[in-house]
C-alpha positions as semicolon CSV with decimal commas, in nm:
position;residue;x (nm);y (nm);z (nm)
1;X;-6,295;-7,375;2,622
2;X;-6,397;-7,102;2,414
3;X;-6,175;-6,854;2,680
4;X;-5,869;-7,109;2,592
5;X;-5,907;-7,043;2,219
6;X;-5,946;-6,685;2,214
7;X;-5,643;-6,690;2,441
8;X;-5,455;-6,915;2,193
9;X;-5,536;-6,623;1,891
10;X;-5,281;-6,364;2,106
11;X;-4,915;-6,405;2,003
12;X;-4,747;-6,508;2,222
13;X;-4,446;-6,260;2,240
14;X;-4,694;-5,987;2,335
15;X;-4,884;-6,201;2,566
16;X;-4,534;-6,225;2,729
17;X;-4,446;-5,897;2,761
18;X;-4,811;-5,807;2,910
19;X;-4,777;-6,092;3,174
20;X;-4,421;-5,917;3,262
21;X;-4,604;-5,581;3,291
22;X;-4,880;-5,696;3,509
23;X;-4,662;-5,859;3,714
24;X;-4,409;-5,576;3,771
25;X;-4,711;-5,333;3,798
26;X;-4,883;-5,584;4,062
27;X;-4,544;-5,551;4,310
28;X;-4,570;-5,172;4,259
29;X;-4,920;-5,168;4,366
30;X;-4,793;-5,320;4,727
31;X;-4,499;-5,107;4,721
32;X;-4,278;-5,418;4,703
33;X;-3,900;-5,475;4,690
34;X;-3,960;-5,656;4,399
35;X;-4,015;-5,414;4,191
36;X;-3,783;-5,346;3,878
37;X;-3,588;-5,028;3,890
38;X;-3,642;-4,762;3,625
39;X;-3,305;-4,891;3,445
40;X;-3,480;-5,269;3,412
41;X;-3,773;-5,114;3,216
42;X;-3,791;-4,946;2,827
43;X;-3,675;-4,628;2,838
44;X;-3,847;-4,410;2,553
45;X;-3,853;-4,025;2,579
46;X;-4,211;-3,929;2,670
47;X;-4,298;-3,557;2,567
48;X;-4,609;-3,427;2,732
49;X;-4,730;-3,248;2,469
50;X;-4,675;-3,269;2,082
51;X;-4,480;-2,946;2,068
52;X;-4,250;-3,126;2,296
53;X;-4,245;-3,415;2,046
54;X;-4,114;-3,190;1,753
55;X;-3,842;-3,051;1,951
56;X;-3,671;-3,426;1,938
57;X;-3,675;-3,415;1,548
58;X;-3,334;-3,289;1,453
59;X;-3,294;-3,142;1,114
60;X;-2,939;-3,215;0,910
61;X;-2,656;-2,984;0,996
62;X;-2,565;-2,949;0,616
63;X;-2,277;-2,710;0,690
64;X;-2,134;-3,063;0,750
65;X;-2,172;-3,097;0,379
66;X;-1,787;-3,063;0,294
67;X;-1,702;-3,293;0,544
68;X;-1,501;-3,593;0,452
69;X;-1,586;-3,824;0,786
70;X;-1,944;-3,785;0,682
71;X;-1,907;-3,939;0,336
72;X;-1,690;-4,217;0,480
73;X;-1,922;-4,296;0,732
74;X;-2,237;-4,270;0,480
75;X;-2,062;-4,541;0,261
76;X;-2,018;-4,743;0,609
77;X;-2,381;-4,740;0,660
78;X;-2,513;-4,768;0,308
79;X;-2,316;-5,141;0,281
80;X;-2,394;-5,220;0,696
81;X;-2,783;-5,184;0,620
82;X;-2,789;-5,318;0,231
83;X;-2,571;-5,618;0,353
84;X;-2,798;-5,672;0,667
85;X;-3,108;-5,629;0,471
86;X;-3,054;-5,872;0,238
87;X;-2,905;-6,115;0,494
88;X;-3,238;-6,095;0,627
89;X;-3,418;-6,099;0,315
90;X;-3,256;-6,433;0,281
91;X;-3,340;-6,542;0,566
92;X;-3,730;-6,453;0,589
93;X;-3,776;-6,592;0,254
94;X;-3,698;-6,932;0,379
95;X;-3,929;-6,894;0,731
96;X;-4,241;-6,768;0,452
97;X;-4,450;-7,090;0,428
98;X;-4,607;-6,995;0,083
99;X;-4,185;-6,973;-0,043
100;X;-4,281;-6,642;-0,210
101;X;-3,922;-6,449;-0,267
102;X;-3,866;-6,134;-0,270
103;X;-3,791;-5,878;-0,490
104;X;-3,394;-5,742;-0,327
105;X;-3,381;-5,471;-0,562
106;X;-3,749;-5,313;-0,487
107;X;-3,641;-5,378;-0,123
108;X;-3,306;-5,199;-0,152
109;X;-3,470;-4,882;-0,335
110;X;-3,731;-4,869;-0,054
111;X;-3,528;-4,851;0,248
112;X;-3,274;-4,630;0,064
113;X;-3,614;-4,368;0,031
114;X;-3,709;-4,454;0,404
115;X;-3,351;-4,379;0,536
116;X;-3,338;-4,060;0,327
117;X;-3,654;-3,952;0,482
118;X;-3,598;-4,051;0,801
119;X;-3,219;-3,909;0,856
120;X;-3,434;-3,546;0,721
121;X;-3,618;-3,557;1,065
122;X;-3,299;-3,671;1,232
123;X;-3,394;-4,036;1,261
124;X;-3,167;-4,316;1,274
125;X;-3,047;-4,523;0,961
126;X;-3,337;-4,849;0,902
127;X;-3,263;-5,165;0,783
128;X;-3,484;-5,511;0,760
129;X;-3,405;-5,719;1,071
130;X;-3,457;-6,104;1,106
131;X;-3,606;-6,086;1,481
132;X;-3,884;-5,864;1,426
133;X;-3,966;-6,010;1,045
134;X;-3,949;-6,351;1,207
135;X;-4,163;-6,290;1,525
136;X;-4,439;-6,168;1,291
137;X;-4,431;-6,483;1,024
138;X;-4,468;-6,681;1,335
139;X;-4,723;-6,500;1,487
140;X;-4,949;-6,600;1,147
141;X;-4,863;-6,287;0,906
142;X;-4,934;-6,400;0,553
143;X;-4,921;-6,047;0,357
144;X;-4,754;-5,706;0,359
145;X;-5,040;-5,519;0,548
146;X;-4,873;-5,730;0,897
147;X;-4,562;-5,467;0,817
148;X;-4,709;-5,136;0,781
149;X;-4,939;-5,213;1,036
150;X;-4,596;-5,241;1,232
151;X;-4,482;-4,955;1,122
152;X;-4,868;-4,780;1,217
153;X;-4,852;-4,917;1,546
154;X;-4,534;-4,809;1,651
155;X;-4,539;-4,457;1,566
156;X;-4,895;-4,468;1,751
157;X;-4,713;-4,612;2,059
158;X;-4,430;-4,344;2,009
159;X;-4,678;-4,038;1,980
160;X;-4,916;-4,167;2,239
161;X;-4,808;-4,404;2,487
162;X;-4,458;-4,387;2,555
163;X;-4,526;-4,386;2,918
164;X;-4,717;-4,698;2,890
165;X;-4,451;-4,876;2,695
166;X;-4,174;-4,736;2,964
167;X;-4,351;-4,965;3,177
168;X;-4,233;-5,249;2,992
169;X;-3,974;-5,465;3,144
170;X;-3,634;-5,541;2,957
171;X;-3,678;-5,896;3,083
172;X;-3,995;-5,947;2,902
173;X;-3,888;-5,824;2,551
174;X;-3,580;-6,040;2,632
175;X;-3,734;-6,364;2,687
176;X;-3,914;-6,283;2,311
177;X;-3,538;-6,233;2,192
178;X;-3,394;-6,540;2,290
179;X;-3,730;-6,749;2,201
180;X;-3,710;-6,623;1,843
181;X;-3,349;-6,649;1,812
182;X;-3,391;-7,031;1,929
183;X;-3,638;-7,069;1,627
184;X;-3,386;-6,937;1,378
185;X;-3,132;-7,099;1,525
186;X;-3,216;-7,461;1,628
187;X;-3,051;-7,767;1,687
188;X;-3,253;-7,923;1,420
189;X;-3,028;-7,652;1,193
190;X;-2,691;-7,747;1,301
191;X;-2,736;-8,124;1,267
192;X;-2,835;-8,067;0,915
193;X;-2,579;-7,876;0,846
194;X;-2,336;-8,142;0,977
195;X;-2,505;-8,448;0,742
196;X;-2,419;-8,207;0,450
197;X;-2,066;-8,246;0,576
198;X;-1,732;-8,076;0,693
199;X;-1,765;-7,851;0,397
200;X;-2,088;-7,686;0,503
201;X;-2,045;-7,738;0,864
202;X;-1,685;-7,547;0,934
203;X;-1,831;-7,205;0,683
204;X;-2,127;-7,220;0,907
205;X;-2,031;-7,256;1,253
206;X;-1,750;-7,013;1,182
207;X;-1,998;-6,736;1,055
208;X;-2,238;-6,839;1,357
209;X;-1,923;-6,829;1,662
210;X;-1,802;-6,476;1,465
211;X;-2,152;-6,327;1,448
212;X;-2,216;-6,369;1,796
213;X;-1,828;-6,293;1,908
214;X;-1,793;-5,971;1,692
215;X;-2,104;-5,844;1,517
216;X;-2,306;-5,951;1,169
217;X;-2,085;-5,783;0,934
218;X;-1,739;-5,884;1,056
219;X;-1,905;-6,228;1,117
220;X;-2,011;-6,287;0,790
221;X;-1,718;-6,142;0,615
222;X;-1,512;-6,412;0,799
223;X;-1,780;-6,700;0,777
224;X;-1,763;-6,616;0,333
225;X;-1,385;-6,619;0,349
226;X;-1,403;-6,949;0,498
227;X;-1,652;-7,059;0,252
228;X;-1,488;-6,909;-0,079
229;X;-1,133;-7,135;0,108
230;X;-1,342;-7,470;0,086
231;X;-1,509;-7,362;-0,248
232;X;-1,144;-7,317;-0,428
233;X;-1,036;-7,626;-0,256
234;X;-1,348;-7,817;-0,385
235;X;-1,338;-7,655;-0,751
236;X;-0,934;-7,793;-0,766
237;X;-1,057;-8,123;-0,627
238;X;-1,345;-8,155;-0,877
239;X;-1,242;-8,010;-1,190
240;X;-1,271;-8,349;-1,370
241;X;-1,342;-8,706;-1,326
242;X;-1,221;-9,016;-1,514
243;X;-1,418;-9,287;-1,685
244;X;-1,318;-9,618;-1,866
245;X;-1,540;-9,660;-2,160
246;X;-1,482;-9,959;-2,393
247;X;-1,504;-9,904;-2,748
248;X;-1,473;-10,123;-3,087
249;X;-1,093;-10,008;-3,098
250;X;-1,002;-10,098;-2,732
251;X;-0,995;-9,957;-2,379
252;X;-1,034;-9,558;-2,322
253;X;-0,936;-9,349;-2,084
254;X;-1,239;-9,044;-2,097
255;X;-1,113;-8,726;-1,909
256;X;-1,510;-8,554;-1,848
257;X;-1,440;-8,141;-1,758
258;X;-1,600;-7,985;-1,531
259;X;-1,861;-7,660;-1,628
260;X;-1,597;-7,426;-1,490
261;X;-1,265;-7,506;-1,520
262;X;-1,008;-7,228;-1,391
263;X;-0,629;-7,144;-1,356
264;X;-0,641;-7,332;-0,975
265;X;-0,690;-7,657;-1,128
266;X;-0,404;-7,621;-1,415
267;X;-0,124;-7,763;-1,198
268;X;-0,399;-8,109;-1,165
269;X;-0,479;-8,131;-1,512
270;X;-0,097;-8,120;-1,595
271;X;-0,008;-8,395;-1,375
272;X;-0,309;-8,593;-1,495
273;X;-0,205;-8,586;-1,855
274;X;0,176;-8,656;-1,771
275;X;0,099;-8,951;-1,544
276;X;-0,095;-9,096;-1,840
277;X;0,048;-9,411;-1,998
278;X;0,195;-9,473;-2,332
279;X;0,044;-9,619;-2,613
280;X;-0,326;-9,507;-2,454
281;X;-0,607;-9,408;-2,588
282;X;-0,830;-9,070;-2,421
283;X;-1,109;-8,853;-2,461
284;X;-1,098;-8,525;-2,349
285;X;-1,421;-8,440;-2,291
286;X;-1,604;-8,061;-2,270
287;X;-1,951;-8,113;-2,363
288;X;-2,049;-8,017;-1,996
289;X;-1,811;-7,768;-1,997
290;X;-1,931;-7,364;-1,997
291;X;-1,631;-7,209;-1,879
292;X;-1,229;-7,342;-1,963
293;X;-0,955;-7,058;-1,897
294;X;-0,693;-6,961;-2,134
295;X;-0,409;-7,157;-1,934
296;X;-0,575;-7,484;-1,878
297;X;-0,718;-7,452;-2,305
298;X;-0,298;-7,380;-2,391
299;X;-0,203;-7,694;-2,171
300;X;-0,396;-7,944;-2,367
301;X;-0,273;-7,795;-2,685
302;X;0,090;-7,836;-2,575
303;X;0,021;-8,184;-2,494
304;X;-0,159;-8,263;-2,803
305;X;0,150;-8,130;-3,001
306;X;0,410;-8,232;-2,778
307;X;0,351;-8,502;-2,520
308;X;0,101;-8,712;-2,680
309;X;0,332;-8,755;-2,946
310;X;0,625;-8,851;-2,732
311;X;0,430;-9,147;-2,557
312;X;0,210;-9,236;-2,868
313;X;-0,082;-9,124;-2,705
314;X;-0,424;-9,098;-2,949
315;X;-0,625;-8,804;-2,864
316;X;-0,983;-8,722;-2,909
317;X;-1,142;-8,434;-2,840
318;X;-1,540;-8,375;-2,739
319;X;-1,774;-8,078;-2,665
320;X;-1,543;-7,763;-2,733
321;X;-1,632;-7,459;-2,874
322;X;-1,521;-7,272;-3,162
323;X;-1,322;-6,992;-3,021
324;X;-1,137;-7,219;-2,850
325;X;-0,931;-7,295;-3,175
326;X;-0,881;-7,664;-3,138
327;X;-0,940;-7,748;-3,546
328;X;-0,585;-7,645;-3,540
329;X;-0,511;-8,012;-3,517
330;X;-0,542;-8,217;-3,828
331;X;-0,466;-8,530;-3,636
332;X;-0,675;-8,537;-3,343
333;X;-0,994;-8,600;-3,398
334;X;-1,258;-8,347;-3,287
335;X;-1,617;-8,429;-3,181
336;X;-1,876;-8,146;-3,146
């Protein structure tokens, strides 16, 4: 029992790329036909002494300097990794169980230092990544020493056993791959996402086929176009809402605003007040209402001075601001 529990305390993604090793290294021990092949396995380079581990640090060819390719493909990277980063950022906030968030802008400033540094020894650009923050917040990481520890253990592997870790199979770290990406990815996600309806679903399963068909950053450019379509065509669906309210002096028709209002939803607030009927009685109402553009504020004034007066409409207004000039009207009564 007590074997069981200490057994239970290893994570389980490295427990399953040892059992991979073991069981490559146990064919290779009878010489079997079984075994991987060299280009199955991690391939690290493995210097045999230190000196030969300097001479793969590559120091910034700054005659490069007046280059315009470089800067182009600088900018590239800078918005690839900040984008990624806090894609991720997102992402691990919602997998931490104690919901602490996380501070983008420290994060940003960080990794810019890190790349800096590392691009000086001829490293590759860093960036946060979901898989590897998500495989240690499942593993039972509750604090930020689980990360440099990383960061600790991997350059020890790099400096002192990259011929243990070339060992490795591919299969192994791939079966830790798709396990994690199930976790993040679940069915349990997807049905959700279809309850909340065709407006959520269709931005999501777009970003998720495009992601996978083309890469994060093309994926997610196409999955927020998508979105920002179905946000417009919500914000022109939902720009107002109508209420019949009886008061001492009758029936009234109450127009309630929406908090943002825009140019888009001009051409259905037009209609709305022309299909109105005569001798009716409305409330405009803004008191919700934190943003109204310029257009939309000009077409109720023209139909205060104009249309209202053609059909014998009585106006009220309720809830708008000063600057948007609506004392103007001696007969319409204004409600703040």
């Amino acid at each position: 029992v007590e074997f069981f529990k200490k057994i239970k305390s290893i994570p389980a993604p490295l427990m399953a790329v040892l059992i991979g090793l073991f069981i490559n290294e146990y064919f290779k021990s009878f010489d079997s036909e079984k075994v991987l092949g060299n280009y199955l396995l991690v391939n690290l380079p493995a210097p045999e002494h230190f000196a030969g581990f300097i001479e793969y640090l590559k120091f910034p060819d700054f005659t490069a300097i007046t280059n315009v390719q470089v800067y182009q493909i600088a900018i590239t990277i800078a918005i690839v990794a900040s984008i990624e980063t806090l894609l991720s950022i997102e992402a691990a906030d919602k997998l931490d169980p104690k919901k602490v968030f996380t501070d983008t802008n420290r994060e940003l400033k960080a990794q810019g230092v890190g790349n800096i540094i590392s691009s000086l020894l001829g490293g590759m650009p860093m960036t946060s990544v979901i898989v590897r923050t998500s495989a240690n917040v499942q593993s039972g990481a509750k604090s930020k020493i689980s990360t440099i520890s990383h960061g600790i253990f991997l350059l020890i592997s790099v400096l002192l056993a990259p011929t243990f870790l070339n060992r490795i199979p591919l299969a192994g770290l791939a079966s830790v791959l798709l396990m994690v990406g199930y976790k993040l990815a679940s069915p349990r996600i997807f049905k959700l996402k279809w309850k909340q309806g065709i407006n959520q679903f269709i931005p999501f399963i777009a970003t998720v086929i495009a992601v996978v068909s083309l890469d994060l950053l093309k994926g997610v450019a196409i999955g927020l176009c998508i979105a920002i379509f179905y946000i417009l065509k919500a914000n022109l669906q939902f720009a107002y809402h109508f209420s019949n309210d009886q008061y001492h002096e009758g029936e009234t028709i109450t127009i309630h605003l929406a908090q943002e209002v825009s140019f888009l939803n001009k051409a259905a607030i037009k209609q709305t007040l022309f299909d109105l009927p005569e001798n009716s009685k409305i409330i405009i109402d803004a008191t919700n209402n934190i943003y109204i553009d310029f257009d939309v504020i000009q077409l109720i004034k023209d139909f205060i001075l104009h249309s209202s007066k053609d059909k014998n409409i009585h106006v009220r207004l309720r809830g708008f601001k000063k600057h948007h000039n609506m004392e103007e009207f001696n007969h319409v009564k204004i409600e703040h």
